[in-house]
N, C-alpha and C positions, 0 to 999 in steps of 0.2 A: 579545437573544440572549445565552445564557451560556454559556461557555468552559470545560471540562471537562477533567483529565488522566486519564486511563483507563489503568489495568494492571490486571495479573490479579491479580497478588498482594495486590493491598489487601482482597478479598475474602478470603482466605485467612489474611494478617494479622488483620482482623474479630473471623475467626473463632476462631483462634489464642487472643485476649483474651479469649474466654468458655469455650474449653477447658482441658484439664488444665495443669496449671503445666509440666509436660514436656516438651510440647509447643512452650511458649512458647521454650524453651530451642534447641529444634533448628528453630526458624522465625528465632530472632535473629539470625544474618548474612545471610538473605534476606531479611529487613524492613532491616535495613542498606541494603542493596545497593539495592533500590526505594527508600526514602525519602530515596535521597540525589537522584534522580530527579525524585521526585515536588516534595518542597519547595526547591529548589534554583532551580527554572525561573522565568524570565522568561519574562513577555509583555507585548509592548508593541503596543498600536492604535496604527498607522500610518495610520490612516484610508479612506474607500474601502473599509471592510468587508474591511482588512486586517491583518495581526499579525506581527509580529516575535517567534519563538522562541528563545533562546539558553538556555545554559547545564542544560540539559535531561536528562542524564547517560543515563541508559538507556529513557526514557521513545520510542516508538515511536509513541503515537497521539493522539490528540487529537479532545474529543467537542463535536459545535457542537447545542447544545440549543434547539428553537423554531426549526430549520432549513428548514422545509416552504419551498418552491421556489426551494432556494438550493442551487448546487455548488462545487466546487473551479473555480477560474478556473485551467485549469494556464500559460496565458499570462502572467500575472503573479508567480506563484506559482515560487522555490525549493525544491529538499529535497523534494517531495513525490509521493508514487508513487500515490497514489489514495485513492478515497473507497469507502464505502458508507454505505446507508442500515440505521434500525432507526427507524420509527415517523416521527416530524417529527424526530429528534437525525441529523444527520451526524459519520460517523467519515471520519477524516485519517489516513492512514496519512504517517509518516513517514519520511526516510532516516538509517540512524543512521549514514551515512559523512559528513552536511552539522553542522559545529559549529553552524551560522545557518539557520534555517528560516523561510519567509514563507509561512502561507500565506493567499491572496488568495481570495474569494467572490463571485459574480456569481448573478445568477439563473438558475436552469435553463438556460433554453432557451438564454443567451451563452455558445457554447462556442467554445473557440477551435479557429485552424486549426492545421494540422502547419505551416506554412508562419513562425507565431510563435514556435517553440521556440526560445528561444535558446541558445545551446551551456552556457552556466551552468548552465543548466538542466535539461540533458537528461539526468544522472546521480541519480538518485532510488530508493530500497528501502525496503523496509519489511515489516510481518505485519499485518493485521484481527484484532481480537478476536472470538471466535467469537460467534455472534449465534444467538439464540434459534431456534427449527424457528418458521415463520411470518411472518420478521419481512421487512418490503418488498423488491422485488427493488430490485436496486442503477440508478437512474439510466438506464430504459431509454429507448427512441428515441433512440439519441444520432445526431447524427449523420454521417456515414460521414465527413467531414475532422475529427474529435477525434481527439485523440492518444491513444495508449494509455496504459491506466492500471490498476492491479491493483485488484480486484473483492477476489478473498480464494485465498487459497493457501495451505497444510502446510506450506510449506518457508518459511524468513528471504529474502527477495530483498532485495538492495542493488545499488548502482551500475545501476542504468539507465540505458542509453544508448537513446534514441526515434529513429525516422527517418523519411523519409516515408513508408513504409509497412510499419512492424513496429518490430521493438526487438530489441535483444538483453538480459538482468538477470542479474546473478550468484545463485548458488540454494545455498541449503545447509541441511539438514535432517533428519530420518529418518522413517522409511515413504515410502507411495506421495508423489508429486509429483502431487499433484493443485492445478490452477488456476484461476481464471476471471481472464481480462483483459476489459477494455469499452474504449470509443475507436476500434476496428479499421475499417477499411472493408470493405466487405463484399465475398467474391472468394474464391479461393484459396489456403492459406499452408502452407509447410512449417517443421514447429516442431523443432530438435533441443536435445539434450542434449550440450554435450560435456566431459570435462575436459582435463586440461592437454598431451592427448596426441592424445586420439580423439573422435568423433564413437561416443558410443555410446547414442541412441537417436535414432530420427526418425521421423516422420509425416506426413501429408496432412493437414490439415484445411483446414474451410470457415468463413469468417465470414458470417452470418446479416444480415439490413436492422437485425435491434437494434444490430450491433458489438461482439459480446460471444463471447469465444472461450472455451472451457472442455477445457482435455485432461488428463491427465494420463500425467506421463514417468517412464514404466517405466523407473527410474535410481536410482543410489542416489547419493544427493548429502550424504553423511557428512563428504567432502571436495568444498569446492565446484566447483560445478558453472556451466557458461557457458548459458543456456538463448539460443536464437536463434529470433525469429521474426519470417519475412519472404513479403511474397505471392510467389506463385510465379510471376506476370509479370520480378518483381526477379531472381529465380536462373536465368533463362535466358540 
């Protein structure tokens, strides 16, 4: 299996090098700023189809190539807020508030319970690179004791805090807040938006026997925003 660093801008850098000279000028402190990311990282196999990331600067994801029936172990696993798939490659979203990242891989079907989080580890963010129209849905049948884990979302989410049944994640971003989480148990959840004052949006929703919640928060999280979701058993 091989280990992949993934940003957007490398493709735009690429492209950059075959475009006009001009161009190359007003792309150079943005190739700065990714390449200090990109070549900077360490990874070290800790074995057990494990890895240690450090030094990683802006770098958010990480692509695991020849991955066909292998996912995030989030039980073992640091820093890390979720996976999706595109083909046999797994993406790793990362948290860019953890300096030390591990993340750990198990086959499919061993998912862990909520019941293994350990408090280290229950603060985890990150963004998915956008993925092709077509490409595999993310890790379904999970099931209903996995912890929650972000699918793909519009907005930057960091500091994840998991609990036994929901999460709360920090959100900040522009347009719609649009989301998908997977891990959920399936039942009843009320999901809000709030910032540093008010509770300003909220909703009902329902998770499905997949575990996979998708809404999004009519909110504007320009300045961050606390997203909270929890089954509705819990807020009674």
């Amino acid at each position: 299996m091989r280990v992949h660093l993934s940003r957007y801008l490398l493709a735009s850098v690429a492209s950059a090098v075959s475009a006009q000279v001009t161009k190359i000028k007003q792309n150079l402190e943005t190739l700065k700023t990714d390449a200090k990311g990109q070549f900077s990282t360490e990874i070290t196999a800790l074995g057990d189809e494990s890895w240690l990331i450090t030094h990683r600067g802006s770098l958010q994801t990480v692509r695991f190539e020849d991955a066909k029936g292998m996912a995030v172990d989030f039980g073992r696993s640091v820093g890390v807020i979720g996976q999706r798939r595109n083909g046999t490659a797994l993406y790793v979203a990362l948290d860019e508030a953890f300096d030390q990242i591990i993340v750990a891989l198990g086959p499919e079907p061993r998912l862990p319970r909520a019941s293994r989080i350990l408090p280290e580890q229950s603060g985890v963010s990150a963004v998915f690179p956008r993925l092709q129209e077509g490409a595999d849905e993310a890790l379904e049948h999970v099931a209903e004791d996995v912890i929650p884990y972000l699918i793909e979302g519009r907005w930057i989410f960091r500091d994840m805090r998991r609990r036994e049944c929901g999460f709360t994640v920090m959100a900040k971003g522009f347009g719609i807040g649009q989301m998908t989480w997977g891990g959920l148990r399936p039942g009843l959840y009320y999901a809000y938006a709030r910032d540093t004052k008010h509770t300003i949006w909220e909703e009902e929703l329902e998770v499905g026997d997949d575990g996979r919640l998708g809404f999004t928060a009519d909110a504007d999280a320009s300045s961050p925003l606390e997203i909270d979701v929890a089954c509705v058993d819990n807020e009674r």
